[in-house]
C-alpha positions in Angstrom: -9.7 2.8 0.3 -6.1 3.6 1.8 -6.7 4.8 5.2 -3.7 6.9 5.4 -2.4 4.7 8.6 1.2 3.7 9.4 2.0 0.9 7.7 2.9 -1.0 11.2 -0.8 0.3 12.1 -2.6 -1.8 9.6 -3.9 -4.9 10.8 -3.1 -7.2 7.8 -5.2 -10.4 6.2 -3.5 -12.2 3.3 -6.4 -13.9 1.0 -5.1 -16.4 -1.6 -7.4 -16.3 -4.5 -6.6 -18.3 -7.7 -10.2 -18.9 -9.8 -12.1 -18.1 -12.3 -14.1 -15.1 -11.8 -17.8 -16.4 -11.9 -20.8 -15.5 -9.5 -19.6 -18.3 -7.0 -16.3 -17.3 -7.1 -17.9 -13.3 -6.7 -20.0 -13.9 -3.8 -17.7 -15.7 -2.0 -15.2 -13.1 -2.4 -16.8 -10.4 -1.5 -18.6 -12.1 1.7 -14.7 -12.9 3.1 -13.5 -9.4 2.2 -16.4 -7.7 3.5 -16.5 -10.0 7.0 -12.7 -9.4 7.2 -13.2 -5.8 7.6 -16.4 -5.1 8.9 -16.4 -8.0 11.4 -13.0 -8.8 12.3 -11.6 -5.8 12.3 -8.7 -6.1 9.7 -7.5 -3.1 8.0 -5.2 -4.2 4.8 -6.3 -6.8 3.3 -3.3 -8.6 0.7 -4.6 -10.9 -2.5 -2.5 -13.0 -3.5 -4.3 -13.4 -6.9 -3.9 -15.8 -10.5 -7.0 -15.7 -12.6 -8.0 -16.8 -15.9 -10.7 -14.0 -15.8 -14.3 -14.8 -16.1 -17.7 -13.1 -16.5 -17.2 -8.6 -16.8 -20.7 -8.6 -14.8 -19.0 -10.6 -11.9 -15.6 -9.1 -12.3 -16.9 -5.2 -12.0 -19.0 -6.5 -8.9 -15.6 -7.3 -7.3 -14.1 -4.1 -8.3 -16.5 -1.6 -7.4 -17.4 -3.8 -3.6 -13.6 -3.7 -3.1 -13.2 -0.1 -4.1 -15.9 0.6 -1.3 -14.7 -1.1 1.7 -13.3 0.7 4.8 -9.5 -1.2 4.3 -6.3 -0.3 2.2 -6.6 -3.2 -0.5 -3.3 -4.7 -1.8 -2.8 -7.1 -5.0 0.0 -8.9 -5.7 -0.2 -11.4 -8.9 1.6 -14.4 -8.5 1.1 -16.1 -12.0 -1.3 -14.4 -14.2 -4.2 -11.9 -14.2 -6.0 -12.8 -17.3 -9.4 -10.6 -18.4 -11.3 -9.1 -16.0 -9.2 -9.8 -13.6 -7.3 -7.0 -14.5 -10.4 -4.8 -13.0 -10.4 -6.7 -10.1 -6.4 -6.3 -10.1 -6.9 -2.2 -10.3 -9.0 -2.3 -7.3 -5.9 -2.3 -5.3 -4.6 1.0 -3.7 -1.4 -1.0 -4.0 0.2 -3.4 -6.4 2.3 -5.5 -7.2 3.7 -8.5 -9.4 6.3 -11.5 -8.9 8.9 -10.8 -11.5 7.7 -13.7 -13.9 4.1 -13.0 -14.0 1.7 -12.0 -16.4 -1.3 -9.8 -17.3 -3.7 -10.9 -20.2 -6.0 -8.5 -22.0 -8.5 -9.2 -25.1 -11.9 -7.9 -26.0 -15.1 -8.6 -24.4 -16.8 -11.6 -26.2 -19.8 -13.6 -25.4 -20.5 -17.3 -25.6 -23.0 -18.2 -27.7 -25.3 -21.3 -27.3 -25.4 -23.8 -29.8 -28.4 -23.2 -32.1 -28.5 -19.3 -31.4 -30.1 -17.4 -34.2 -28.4 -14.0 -34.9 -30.2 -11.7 -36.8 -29.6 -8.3 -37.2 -31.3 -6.4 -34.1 -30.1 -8.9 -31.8 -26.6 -8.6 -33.4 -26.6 -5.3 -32.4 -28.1 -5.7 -29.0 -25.2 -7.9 -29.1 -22.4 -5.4 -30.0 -23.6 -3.0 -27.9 -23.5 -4.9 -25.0 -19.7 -5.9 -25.7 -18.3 -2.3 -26.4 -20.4 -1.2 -23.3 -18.3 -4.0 -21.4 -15.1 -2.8 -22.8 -16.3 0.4 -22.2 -16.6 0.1 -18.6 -13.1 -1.5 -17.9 -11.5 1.0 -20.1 -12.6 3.1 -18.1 -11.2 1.3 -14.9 -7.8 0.7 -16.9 -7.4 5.1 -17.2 -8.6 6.1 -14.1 -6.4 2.9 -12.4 -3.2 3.6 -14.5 -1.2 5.8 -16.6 -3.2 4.4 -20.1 -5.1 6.8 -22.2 -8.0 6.1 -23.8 -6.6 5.0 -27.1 -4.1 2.9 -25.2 -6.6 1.0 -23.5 -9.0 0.2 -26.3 -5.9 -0.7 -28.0 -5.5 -3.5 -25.3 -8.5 -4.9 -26.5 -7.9 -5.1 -30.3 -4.1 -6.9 -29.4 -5.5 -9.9 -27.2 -2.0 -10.2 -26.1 -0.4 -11.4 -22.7 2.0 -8.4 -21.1 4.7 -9.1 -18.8 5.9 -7.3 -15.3 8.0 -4.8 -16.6 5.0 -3.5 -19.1 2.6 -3.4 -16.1 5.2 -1.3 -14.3 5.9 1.0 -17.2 2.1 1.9 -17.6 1.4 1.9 -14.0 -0.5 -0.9 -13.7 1.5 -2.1 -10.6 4.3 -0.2 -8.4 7.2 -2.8 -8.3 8.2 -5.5 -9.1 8.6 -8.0 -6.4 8.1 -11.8 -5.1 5.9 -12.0 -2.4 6.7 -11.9 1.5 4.1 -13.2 3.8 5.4 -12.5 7.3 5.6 -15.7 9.7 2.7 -16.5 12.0 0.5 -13.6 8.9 -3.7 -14.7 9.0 -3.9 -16.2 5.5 -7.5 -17.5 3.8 -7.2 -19.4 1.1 -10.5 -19.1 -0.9 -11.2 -22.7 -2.3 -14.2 -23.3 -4.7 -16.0 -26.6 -5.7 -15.7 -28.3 -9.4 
């Protein structure tokens, strides 16, 4: 939530976060975000975020706590936003990219464990649940960005990896630009256990 402050008014809190996006990595990201702001009084807080995605259930969790919090959220990707990371990513009232990163985008799929029985009524609970999933961060991807509707389930059907200069022509970021942590900046680095 931008709070409409001057810039030099924002107290600032730079959080490195490069991880899958699973429920440890969720709670844990949402407990330092949320004690950032509501405890220690920062106003901005700055990802500096690479993910290979992870679970949609986890990744809107992120999204829609972030999207809530009383601080101007800023993401800058500094490798690659893979997934649903790319919700997470759109939570930002501000973003960015270095200039040799990269955003990945595929369709929803679910692993399956081995022996699984499909038949047809769970097949379809099956689908279902996918195109709800893709329906729900399409729907992120148009409000978030300059994509229509067709252009973001088109997103899903390619599976491709898009570069800088495609997240800046479809508003997925605003620039272009390495990253600048200012000397003496608060930085966290969120680090998670194998």
């Amino acid at each position: 939530m931008d709070l409409g402050l001057p810039d030099a008014d924002y107290k600032t809190a730079y959080i490195s976060l490069s991880a899958e996006i699973n429920v440890t990595t969720t709670e844990q990201i949402i407990a330092v975000a949320t004690q950032l702001v509501t405890q220690q009084g920062f106003t901005r807080l700055y990802f500096l975020i690479s993910t290979p995605g992870g679970t949609v259930m986890n990744g809107m969790n992120v999204y829609n706590v972030l999207r809530g919090l009383p601080a101007k959220i800023v993401f800058h990707n500094v490798g690659n936003v893979d997934s649903i990371g790319n919700a997470i990513f759109l939570a930002g009232d501000e973003r960015y990219a270095c200039p040799h990163s990269t955003f990945m985008f595929h369709g929803v799929g679910m692993d399956m464990p081995a022996g699984y029985r499909l038949e047809q009524k769970s097949g379809e609970d099956l689908l279902d649940s996918i195109l709800a999933d893709q329906k729900r961060i399409a729907a992120v991807l148009v409000e978030r960005t300059n994509l229509n509707d067709a252009q973001a389930a088109d997103l899903f059907k390619e599976a491709r990896t898009k570069d800088a200069a495609y997240a800046a022509g479809v508003g997925i970021i605003s620039d272009i630009r390495d990253v600048n942590v200012p000397p003496g900046a608060p930085v966290f680095s969120l680090v998670f256990q194998r």
